[in-house]
C-alpha positions as CSV (number, residue, x, y, z in Angstrom):
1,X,0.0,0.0,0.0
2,X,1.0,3.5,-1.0
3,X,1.6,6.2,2.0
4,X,-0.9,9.0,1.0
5,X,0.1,12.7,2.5
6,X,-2.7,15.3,2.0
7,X,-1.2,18.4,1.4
8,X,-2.8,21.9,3.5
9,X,-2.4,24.4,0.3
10,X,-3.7,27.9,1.6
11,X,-5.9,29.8,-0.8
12,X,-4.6,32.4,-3.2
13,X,-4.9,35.7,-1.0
14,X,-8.0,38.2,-2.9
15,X,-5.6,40.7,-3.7
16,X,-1.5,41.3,-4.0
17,X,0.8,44.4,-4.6
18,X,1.9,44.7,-8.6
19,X,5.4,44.1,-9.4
20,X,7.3,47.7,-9.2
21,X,5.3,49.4,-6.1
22,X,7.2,50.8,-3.9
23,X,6.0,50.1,-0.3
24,X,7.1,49.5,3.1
25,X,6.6,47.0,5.5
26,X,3.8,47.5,8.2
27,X,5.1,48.4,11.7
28,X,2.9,45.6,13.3
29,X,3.8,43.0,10.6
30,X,4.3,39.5,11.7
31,X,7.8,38.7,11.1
32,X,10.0,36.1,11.6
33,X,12.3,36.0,14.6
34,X,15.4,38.3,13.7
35,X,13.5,39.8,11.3
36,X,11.8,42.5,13.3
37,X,14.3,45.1,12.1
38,X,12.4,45.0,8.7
39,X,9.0,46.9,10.3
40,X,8.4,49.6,8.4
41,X,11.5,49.2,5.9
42,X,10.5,50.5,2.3
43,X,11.0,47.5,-0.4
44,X,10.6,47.6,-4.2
45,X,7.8,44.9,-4.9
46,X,9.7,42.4,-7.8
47,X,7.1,39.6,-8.6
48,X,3.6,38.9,-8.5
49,X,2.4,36.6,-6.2
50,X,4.0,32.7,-6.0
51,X,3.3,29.8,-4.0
52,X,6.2,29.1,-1.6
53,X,7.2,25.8,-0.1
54,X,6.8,23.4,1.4
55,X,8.4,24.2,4.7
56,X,8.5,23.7,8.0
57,X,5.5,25.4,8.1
58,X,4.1,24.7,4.6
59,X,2.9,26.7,2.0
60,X,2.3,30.1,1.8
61,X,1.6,32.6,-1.3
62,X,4.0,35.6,-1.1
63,X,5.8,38.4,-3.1
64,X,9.6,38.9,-3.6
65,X,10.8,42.4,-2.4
66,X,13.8,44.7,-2.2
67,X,14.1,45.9,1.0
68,X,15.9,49.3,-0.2
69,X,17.6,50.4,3.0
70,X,19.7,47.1,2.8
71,X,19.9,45.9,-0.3
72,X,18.3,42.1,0.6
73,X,16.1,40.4,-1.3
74,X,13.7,38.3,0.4
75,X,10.0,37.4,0.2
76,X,7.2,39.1,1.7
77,X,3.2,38.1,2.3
78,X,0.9,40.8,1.0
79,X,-0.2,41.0,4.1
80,X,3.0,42.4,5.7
81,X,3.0,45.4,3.4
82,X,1.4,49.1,3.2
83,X,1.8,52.0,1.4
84,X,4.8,54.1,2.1
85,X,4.0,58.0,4.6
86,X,3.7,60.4,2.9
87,X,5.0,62.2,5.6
88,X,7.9,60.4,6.0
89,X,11.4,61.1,4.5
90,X,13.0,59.2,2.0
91,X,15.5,56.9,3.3
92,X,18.8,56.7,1.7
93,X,20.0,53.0,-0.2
């Protein structure tokens, strides 16, 4: 007999940030441990959404990003980004 695995795929999130926005992340985003440093970071949106994994956690539908300040490129939900403020000085890269 075969060993059958069902696979949790989440849904494909309503709505996603086009390739080419500039955004930042959101101060209260859930991050990953050692990641906190990224809140409200602006990053160059590079790709439309894509199903990532599996993992240790499993699958998860994110963006890749530039954050700007750094340099790194990484991958982001939708979720953890928001327009830039407009109040807000732009940051050197």
């Amino acid at each position: 007999m075969s060993d059958r695995t069902t696979l949790k795929i989440p849904s494909r999130p309503a709505s996603h940030w086009p390739a080419g926005m500039r955004l930042r992340f959101r101060p209260d985003a859930q991050l990953a441990e050692g990641r906190e440093v990224l809140r409200g970071r602006p990053v160059l949106v590079l790709s439309g959404l894509r199903l990532i994994g599996p993992t240790a956690s499993g699958y998860s539908w994110r963006q890749q990003v530039l954050v700007l300040t750094t340099g790194q490129i990484g991958w982001a939900r939708p979720d953890q980004l928001d327009l830039p403020i407009d109040e807000a000085p732009a940051e050197p890269f």
